[in-house]
C-alpha distance (Angstrom), angle and dihedral (degrees) to the residues before:
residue distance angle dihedral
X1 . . .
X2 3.85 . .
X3 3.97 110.5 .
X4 3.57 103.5 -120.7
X5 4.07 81.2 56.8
X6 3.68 96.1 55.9
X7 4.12 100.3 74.3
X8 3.77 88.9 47.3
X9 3.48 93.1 55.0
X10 3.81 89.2 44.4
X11 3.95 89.9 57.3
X12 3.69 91.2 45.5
X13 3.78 94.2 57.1
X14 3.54 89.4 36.6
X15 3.97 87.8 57.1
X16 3.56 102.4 41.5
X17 4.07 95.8 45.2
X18 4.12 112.6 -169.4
X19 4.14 98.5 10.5
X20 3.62 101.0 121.2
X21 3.58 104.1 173.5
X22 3.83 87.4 48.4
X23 3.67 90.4 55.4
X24 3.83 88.5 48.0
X25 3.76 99.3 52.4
X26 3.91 88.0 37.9
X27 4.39 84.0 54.8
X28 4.07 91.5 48.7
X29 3.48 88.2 57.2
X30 3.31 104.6 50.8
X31 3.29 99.2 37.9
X32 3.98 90.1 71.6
X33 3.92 94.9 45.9
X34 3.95 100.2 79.2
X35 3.93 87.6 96.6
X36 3.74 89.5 46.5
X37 3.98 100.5 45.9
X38 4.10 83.7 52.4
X39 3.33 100.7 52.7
X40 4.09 101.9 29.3
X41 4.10 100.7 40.2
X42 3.69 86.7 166.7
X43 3.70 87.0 79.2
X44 3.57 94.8 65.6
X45 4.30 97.8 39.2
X46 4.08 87.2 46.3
X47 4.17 83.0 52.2
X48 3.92 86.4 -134.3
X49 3.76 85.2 154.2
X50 3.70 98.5 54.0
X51 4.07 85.7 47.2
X52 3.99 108.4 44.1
X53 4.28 80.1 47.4
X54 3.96 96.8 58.7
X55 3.96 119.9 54.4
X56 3.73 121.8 -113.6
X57 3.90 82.1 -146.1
X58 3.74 133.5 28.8
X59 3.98 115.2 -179.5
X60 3.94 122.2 -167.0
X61 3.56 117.5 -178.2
X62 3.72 142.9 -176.4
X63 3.91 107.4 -134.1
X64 4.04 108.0 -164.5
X65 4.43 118.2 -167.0
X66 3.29 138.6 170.6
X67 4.35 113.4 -142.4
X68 3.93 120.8 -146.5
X69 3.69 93.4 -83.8
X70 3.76 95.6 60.0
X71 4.04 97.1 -106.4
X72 3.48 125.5 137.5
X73 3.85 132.5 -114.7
X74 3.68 143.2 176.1
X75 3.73 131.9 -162.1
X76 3.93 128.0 166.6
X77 3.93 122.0 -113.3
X78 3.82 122.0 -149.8
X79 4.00 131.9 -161.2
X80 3.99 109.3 178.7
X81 3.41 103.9 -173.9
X82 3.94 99.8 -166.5
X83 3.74 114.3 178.3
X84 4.02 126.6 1.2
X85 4.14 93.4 -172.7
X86 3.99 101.7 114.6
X87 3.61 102.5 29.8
X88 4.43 140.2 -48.3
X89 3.91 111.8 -24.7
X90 3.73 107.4 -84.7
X91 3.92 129.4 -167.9
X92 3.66 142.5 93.1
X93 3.88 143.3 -73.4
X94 4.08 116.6 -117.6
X95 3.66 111.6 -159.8
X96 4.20 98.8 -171.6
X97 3.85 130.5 140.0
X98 4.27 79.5 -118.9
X99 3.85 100.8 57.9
X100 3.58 110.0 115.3
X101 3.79 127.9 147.7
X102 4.10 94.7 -77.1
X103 3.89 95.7 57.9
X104 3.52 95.1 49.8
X105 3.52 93.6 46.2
X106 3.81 89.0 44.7
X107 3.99 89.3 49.1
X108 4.33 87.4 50.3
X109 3.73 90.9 49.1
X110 4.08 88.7 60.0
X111 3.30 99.7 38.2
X112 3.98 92.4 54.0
X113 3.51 86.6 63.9
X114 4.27 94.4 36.2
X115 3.38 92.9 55.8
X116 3.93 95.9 48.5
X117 3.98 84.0 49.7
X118 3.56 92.1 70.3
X119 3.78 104.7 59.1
X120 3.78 95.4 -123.9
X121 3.84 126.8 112.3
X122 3.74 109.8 -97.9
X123 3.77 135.3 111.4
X124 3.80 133.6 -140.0
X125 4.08 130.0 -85.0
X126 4.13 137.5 125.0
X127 3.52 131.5 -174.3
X128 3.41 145.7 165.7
X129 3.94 143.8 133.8
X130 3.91 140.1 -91.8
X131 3.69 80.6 -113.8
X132 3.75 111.0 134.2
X133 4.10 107.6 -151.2
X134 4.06 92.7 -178.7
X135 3.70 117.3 114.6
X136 3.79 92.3 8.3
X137 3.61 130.6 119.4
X138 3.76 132.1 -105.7
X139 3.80 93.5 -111.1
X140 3.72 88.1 45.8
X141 4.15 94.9 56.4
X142 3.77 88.0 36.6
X143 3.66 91.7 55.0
X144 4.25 99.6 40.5
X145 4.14 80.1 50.4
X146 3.32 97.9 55.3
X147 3.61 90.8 49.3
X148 3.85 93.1 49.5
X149 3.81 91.4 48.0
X150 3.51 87.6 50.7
X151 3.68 90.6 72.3
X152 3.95 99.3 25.1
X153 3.65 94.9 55.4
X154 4.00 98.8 79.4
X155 4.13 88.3 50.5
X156 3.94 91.0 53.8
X157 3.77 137.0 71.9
X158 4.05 134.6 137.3
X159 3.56 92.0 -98.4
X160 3.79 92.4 35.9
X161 3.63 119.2 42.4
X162 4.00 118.7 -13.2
X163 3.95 107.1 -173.0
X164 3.65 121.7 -178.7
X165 3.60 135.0 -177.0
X166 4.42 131.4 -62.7
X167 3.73 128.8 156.2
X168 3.45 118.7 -7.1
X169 4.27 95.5 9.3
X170 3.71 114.4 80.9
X171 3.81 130.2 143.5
X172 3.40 99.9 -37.9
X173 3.89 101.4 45.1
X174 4.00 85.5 46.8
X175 3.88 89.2 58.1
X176 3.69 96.2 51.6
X177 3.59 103.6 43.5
X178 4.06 77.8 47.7
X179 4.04 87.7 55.1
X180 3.64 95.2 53.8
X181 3.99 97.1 39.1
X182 3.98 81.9 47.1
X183 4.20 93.9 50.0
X184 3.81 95.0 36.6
X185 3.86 98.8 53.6
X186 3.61 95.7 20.8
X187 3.53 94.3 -141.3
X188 4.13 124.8 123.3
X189 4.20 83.3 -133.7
X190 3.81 86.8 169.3
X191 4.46 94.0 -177.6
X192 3.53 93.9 54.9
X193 3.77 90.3 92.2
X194 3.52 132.2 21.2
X195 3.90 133.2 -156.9
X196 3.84 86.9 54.6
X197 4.02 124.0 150.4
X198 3.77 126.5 -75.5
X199 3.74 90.2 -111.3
X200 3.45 103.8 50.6
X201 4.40 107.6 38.6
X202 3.97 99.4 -57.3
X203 3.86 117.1 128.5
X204 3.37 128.1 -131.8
X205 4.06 118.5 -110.1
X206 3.85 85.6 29.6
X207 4.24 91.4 101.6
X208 4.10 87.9 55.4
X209 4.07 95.3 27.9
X210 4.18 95.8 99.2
X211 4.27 93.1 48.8
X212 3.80 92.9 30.5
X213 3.56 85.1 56.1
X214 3.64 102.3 45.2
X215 3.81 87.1 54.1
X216 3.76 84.6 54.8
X217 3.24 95.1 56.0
X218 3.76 102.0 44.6
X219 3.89 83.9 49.4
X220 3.45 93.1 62.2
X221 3.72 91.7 41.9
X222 3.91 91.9 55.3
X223 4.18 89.6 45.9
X224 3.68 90.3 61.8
X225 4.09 85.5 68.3
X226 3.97 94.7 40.2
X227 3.91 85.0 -101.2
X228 3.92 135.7 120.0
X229 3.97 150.1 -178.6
X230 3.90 82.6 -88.4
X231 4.10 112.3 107.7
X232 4.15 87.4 4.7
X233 3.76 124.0 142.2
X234 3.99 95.4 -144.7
X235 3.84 120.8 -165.4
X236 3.73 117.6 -156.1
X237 3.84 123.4 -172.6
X238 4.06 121.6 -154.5
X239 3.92 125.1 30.4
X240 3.86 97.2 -131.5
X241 3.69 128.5 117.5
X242 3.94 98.3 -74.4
X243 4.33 85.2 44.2
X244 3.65 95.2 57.3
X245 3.92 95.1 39.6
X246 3.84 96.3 42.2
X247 4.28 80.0 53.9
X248 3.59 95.5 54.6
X249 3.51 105.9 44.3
X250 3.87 87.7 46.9
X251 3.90 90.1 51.9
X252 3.83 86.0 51.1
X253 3.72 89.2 57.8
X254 3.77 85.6 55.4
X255 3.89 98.5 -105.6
X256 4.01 123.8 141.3
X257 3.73 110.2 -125.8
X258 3.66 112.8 -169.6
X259 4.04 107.0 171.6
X260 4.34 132.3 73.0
X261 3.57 119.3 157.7
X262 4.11 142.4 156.0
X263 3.74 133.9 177.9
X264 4.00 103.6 -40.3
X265 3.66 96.8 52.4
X266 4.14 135.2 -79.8
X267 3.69 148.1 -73.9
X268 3.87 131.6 -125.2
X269 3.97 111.9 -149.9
X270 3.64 105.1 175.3
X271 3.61 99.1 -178.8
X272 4.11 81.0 55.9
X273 3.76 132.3 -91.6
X274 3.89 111.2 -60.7
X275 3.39 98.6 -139.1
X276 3.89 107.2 -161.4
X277 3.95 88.6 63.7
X278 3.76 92.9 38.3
X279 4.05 89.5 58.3
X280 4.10 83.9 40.3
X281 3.77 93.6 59.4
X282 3.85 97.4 40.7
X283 3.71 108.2 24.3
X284 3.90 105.3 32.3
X285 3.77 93.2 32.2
X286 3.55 114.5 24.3
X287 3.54 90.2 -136.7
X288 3.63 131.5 147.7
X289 4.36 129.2 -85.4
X290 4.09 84.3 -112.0
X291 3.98 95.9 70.8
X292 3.59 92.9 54.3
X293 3.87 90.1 59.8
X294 3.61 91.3 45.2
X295 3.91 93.1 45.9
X296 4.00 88.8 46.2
X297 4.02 90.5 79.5
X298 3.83 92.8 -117.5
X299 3.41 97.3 -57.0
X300 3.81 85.1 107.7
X301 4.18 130.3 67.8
X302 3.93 115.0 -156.2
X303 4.01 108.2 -158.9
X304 3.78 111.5 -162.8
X305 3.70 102.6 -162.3
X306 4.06 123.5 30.0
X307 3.58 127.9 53.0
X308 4.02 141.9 -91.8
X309 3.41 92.6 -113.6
X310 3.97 93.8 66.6
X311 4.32 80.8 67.3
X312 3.79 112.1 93.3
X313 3.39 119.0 -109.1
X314 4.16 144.9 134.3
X315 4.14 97.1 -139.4
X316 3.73 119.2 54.0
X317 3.60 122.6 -178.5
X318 3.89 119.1 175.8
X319 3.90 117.0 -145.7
X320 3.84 104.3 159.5
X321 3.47 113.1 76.6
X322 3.94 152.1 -55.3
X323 4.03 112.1 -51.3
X324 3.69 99.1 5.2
X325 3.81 90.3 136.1
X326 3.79 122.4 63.9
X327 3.20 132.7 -175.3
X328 3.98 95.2 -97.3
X329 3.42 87.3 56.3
X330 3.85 94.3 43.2
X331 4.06 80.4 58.1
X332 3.63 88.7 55.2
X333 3.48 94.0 54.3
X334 3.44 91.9 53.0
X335 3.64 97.5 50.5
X336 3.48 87.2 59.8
X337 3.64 93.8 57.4
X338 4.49 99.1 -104.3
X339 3.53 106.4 -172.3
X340 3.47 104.4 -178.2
X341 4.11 137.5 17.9
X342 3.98 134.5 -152.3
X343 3.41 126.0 -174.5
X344 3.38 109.9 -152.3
X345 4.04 101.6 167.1
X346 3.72 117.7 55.4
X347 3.97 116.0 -75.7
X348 3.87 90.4 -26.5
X349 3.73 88.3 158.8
X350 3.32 122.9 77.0
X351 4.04 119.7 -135.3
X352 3.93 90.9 -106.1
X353 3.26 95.5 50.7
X354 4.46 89.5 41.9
X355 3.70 83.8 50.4
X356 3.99 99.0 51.7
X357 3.60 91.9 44.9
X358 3.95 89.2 60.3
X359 3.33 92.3 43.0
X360 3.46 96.9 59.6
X361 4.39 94.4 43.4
X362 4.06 89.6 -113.0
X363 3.99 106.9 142.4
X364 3.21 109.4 -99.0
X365 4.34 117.5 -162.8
X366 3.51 108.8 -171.1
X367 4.10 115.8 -151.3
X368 3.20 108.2 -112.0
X369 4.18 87.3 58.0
X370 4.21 90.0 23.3
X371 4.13 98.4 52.8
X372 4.09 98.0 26.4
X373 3.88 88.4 113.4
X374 3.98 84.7 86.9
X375 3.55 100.2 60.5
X376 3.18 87.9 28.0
X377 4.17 95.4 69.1
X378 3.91 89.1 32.5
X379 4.21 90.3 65.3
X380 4.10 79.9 38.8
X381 4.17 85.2 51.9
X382 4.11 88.0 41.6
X383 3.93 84.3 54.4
X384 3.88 95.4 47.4
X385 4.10 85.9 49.4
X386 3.75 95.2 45.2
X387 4.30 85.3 56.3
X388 3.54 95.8 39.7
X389 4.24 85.1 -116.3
X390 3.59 140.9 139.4
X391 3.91 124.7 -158.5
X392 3.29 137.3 -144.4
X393 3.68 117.3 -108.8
X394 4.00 91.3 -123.4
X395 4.06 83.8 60.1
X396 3.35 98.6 38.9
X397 3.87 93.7 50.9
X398 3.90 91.1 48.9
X399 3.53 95.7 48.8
X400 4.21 87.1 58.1
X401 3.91 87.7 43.9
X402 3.64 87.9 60.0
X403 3.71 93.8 46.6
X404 3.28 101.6 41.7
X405 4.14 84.9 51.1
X406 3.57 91.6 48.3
X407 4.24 94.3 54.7
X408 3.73 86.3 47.8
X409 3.56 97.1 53.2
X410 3.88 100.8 35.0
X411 4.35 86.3 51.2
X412 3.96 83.6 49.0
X413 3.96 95.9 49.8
X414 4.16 90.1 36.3
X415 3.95 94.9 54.9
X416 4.20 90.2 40.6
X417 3.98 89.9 48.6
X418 4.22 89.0 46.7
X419 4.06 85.6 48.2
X420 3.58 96.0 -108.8
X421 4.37 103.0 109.7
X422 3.69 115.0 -165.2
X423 4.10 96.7 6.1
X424 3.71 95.8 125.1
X425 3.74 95.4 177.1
X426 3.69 91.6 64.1
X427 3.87 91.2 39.9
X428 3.68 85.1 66.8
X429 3.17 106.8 31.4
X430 4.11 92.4 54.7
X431 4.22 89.0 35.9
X432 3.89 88.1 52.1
X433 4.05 94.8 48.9
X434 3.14 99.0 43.1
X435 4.00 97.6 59.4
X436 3.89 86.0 44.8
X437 3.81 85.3 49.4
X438 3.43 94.6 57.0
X439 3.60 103.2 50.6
X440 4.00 90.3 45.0
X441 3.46 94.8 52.6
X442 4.16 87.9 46.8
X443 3.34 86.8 48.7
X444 3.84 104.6 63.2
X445 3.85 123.5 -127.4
X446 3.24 103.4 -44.4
């Protein structure tokens, strides 16, 4: 880390006491801006640094519910809103037993620089609660998100703060907390959330947008070595919405992907992940990873304890969650001859791990380049509100090829003009500041 970094990061530690995967996202930035801070000393005298690393906004909230038998509960709601300087805060809510202050902040920090990635006019925030919506009913989610909208609602606007959904909050969280913003403010304010239904403002491609786009990525990645998803043994963690879309857009491009997995362990398909039953299990059902082995006919192992990444395979793309792959299994990876790495969950690679895979010349996509396509299609969704429109998929879809080419090649030419070729994590990371930079600095001290 470049020595005019190091007492900022000190401070920002110092600040933020006990939020390790703050501090960790905070660290991976930094440790890619010693070419910057030489050649753009402005950065430092404006204190840019200082100010894109504490939140304009933080939001803590009490979130009270009632479950079906009458009993009481309370869990806390957070909104960070991190950094207003290219457009309304944009990112999603997380409702997960492990949210506490430090993820979301963590999960803002990316996105700041995410969201500048894709060209389009939106600034950074997350939220979210330690709310955990598994195993409870529909009344039950619909009641603890009207009580969390409750609250939120007077933080949030379409040319405020636009969240949409993450872990734990798909389509039918969205729609609730879209209920209750609708019948408290009593306006149809269709762009204050994103990754609604078709029927009432959502946008087509936005439900496969985060794992379409993290196969776009990697594609591009693999092209700059003459290579491509066709032949590839692909290993996916996580059976969620960016999971079962990142598998079926790879199987399109004729790869093999043999892994799924969630909380109680993961399967092996080696004939590759049928994905019909796969969305059956998790999407239709809510069930666990272990009934689609035992509904594949034996064609299928579930493995309780271990990890994908001990499968062979030469394409890994993580989809679970943040530091799911160490550096042991990073080693594994590479025994098995990896060749190239997408993240498509936020920061689910740990720096070990990030630093092995560079080591060795595998591909390495970093999230907040890898899984943009998500944000990516909810500003394209905030667009289609704003105009009262509704594209076709075909459109859509092109539209988030083009972005998702565009952040590939602009982290590519960034981290070859900065003298580091084929280092995508500091192509983004130095791409994404310096936009934000730019419009800070414009902006005044503010």
């Amino acid at each position: 880390m470049h020595e005019d970094l190091i007492p900022i990061r000190q401070a920002v530690l110092a600040r933020n006491p006990g939020e390790a995967e703050f501090h960790q996202a905070v660290d991976e930035v930094f440790e890619s801006l010693g070419p910057v801070v030489a050649r753009h000393p402005g950065i430092l005298e404006s204190a840019v640094l200082e100010r894109i690393c504490e939140p304009e906004r933080q939001i803590i909230f009490r979130v009270p519910w009632t479950d079906d038998q009458g009993r009481v509960h309370i869990n806390r709601g957070f909104r960070v809103e991190f950094n207003s300087a290219l457009g309304p805060y944009k990112g999603g809510l997380r409702f997960h037993p492990s949210v506490y202050l430090g993820i979301v902040k963590f999960l803002g920090f990316e996105q700041i620089f995410k969201n500048a990635l894709t060209g389009m006019p939106i600034g950074g925030g997350k939220g979210g609660s330690d709310f955990d919506p598994s195993g409870r009913s529909d009344a039950e989610v619909m009641r603890f998100c009207q009580s969390f909208m409750t609250e939120l609602y007077r933080h949030i606007g379409e040319y405020t703060d636009v969240p949409a959904g993450d872990i734990g909050v798909g389509g039918r969280e969205i729609g609730y907390l879209f209920g209750q913003y609708k019948r408290i403010t009593n306006r149809y304010e269709s762009g204050v959330l994103t990754g609604k239904g078709l029927s009432w403002g959502g946008s087509l491609v936005r439900p496969e947008a985060t794992g379409f786009g993290t196969v776009m990525f990697a594609q591009e990645m693999l092209r700059t070595r003459g290579q491509s998803f066709d032949g590839q043994t692909v290993l996916v963690s996580g059976s969620g919405n960016v999971a079962i879309h990142a598998i079926g857009r790879a199987q399109k491009l004729g790869a093999t992907v043999v892994t799924a997995s969630d909380s109680s362990g993961y399967v092996v398909d080696p004939d590759g992940i049928e994905l019909d039953l796969l969305r059956e299990v998790k999407e239709v059902e809510r069930g666990r990873i272990s009934e689609y082995a035992e509904r594949r006919g034996g064609r299928a192992r579930f493995i309780a304890k271990g990890s994908v990444w001990e499968v062979p395979g030469t394409v890994a793309l993580p989809c679970a969650t943040q530091n799911e792959l160490d550096g042991s299994h990073a080693k594994k990876l590479l025994d098995h001859g990896v060749i190239a790495v997408a993240e498509g969950a936020n920061m689910p690679t740990t720096a070990e791990a990030t630093r092995l895979f560079q080591d060795a010349g595998v591909l390495f996509g970093p999230g907040k380049a890898a899984n943009a396509g998500g944000v990516a299609t909810s500003a394209l969704e905030m667009q289609q509100n704003a105009s009262r429109d509704s594209w076709t998929f075909e459109y859509t879809e092109e539209r988030l090829a083009r972005i998702m080419t565009s952040i590939h090649d602009d982290c590519a030419a960034t981290a070859e003009e900065y003298g580091m070729p084929g280092n995508y994590v500091a192509g983004a990371n130095i791409t994404g500041l310096m936009k934000v930079a730019e419009a800070m600095m414009a902006q005044g001290l503010i």
